[in-house]
C-alpha positions in Angstrom: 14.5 -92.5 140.2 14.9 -89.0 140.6 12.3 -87.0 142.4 11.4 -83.3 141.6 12.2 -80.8 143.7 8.6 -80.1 145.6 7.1 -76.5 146.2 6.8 -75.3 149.8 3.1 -75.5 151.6 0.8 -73.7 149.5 -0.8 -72.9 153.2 1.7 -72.1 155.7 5.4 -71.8 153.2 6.6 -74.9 155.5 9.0 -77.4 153.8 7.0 -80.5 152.1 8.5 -84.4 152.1 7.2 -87.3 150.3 6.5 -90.7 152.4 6.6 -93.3 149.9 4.6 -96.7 150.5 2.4 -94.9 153.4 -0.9 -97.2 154.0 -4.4 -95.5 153.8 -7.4 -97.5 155.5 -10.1 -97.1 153.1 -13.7 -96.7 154.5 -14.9 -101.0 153.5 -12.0 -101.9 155.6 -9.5 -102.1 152.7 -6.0 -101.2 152.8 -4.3 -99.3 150.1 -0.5 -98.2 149.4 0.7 -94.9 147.4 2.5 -92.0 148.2 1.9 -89.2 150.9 3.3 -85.5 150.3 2.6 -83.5 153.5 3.8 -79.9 155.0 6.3 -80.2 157.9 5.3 -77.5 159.8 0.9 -77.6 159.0 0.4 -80.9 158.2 -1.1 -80.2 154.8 -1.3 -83.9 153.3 -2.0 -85.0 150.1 -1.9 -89.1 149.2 -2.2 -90.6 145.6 -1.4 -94.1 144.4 1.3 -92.8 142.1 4.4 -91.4 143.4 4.9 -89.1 140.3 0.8 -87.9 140.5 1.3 -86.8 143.8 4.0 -84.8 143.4 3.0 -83.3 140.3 -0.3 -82.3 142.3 1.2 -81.0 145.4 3.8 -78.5 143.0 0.3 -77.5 141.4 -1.8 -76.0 144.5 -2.3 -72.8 144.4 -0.7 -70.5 147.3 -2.9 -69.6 149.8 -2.7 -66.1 149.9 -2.7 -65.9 145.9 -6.1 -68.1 146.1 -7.3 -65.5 149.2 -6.3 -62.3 146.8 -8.5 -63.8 143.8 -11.4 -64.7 146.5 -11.0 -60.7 147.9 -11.0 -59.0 144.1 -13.9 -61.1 143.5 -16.2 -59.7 146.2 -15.6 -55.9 145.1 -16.2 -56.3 141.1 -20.2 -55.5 139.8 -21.1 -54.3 143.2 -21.7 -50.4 144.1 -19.3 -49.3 146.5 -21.2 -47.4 149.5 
């Protein structure tokens, strides 16, 4: 199967990998298997069951500083400016 090609960090710009079959301990004591995408250099982690969902989701996060930009304009618009 091939894999696409995943996006850097949206956080930090580090290089992402997938870990396929990673285990997750769920809260009741169950065990689950999917598919972690993290950031090599923050950590950033994502996990899904699907190997295809999580890449898809990881490739669709929004860069951090283009989320911090839209956060910024927001506090400036229908406010007076003193």
């Amino acid at each position: 199967m091939s894999e696409e090609k995943l996006r850097n960090c949206p956080f930090c710009g580090g290089e992402a990998c997938v870990v396929h079959d990673a285990k997750r301990k769920l809260a009741d004591g169950k065990q689950i298997t999917g598919t972690v995408v993290s950031c090599t250099v923050c950590n950033a982690t994502m996990f899904y069951r699907n190997s295809r969902l999580a890449i898809e989701a990881w490739n669709r996060r929004v860069p951090q500083r283009a989320w911090t930009q839209k956060v910024y304009d927001s506090f400036g618009k229908g406010r007076d400016k003193e």
